[in-house]
C-alpha positions as CSV (number, residue, x, y, z in Angstrom):
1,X,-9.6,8.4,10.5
2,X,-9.6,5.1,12.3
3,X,-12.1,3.3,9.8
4,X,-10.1,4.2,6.6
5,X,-6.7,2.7,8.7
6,X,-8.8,-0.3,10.0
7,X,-9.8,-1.4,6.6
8,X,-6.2,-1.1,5.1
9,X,-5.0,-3.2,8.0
10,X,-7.8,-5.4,7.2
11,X,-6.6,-5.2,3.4
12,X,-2.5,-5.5,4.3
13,X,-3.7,-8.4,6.5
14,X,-5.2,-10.4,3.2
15,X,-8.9,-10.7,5.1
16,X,-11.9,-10.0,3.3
17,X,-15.0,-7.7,4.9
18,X,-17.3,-10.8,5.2
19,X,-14.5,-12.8,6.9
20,X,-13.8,-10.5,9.5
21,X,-17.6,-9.8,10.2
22,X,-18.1,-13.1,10.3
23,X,-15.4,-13.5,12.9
24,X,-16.7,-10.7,15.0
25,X,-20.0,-11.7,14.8
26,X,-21.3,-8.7,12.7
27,X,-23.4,-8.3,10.1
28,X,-21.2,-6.5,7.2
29,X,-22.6,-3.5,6.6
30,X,-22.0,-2.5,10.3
31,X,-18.0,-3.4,9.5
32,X,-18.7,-1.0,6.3
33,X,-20.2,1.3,8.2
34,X,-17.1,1.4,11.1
35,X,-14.4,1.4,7.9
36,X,-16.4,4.0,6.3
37,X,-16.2,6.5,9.0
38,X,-19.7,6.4,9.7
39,X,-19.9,4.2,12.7
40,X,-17.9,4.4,16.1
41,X,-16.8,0.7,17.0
42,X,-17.6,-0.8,20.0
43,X,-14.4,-1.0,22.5
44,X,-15.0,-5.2,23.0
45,X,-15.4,-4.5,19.0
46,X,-12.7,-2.6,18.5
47,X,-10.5,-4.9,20.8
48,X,-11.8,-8.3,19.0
49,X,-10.7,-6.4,15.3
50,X,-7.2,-5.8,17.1
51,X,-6.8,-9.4,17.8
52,X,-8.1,-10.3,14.3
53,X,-6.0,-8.0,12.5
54,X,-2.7,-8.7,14.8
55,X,-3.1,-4.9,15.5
56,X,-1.0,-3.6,19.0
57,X,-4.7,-1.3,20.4
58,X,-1.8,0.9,21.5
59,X,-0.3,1.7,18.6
60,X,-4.6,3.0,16.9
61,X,-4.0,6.3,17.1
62,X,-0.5,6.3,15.0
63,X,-2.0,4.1,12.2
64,X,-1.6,6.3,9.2
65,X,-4.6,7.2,7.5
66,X,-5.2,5.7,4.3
67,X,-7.9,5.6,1.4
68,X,-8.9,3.9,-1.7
């Protein structure tokens, strides 16, 4: 699932939720919601969180899937 590998980039990268909402000017609980599974990003989202997270967009749909 994308979320679940975005948030352990987001974890592996040392950010914190609010920190990277903040930086893609979005309230938390819609980054929550996009890690969770529950919400689709946005592609100029998705794109912004792959420059925040020093992700290669390419590389998305290879990310392992990980979990709590």
């Amino acid at each position: 699932m994308l979320g679940a590998a975005l948030k352990a980039a987001r974890q592996q990268a040392g950010l914190g939720m609010e920190e990277v909402a903040e930086q893609l000017e979005i309230p938390v609980e819609v980054l929550a919601r996009v890690e969770r599974g529950v919400m689709v990003p946005t592609i100029p989202t998705l794109t912004r969180l792959c420059v925040i997270l020093k992700l290669d967009p390419d590389v998305l749909p290879e990310l392992p899937e990980m979990s709590d």
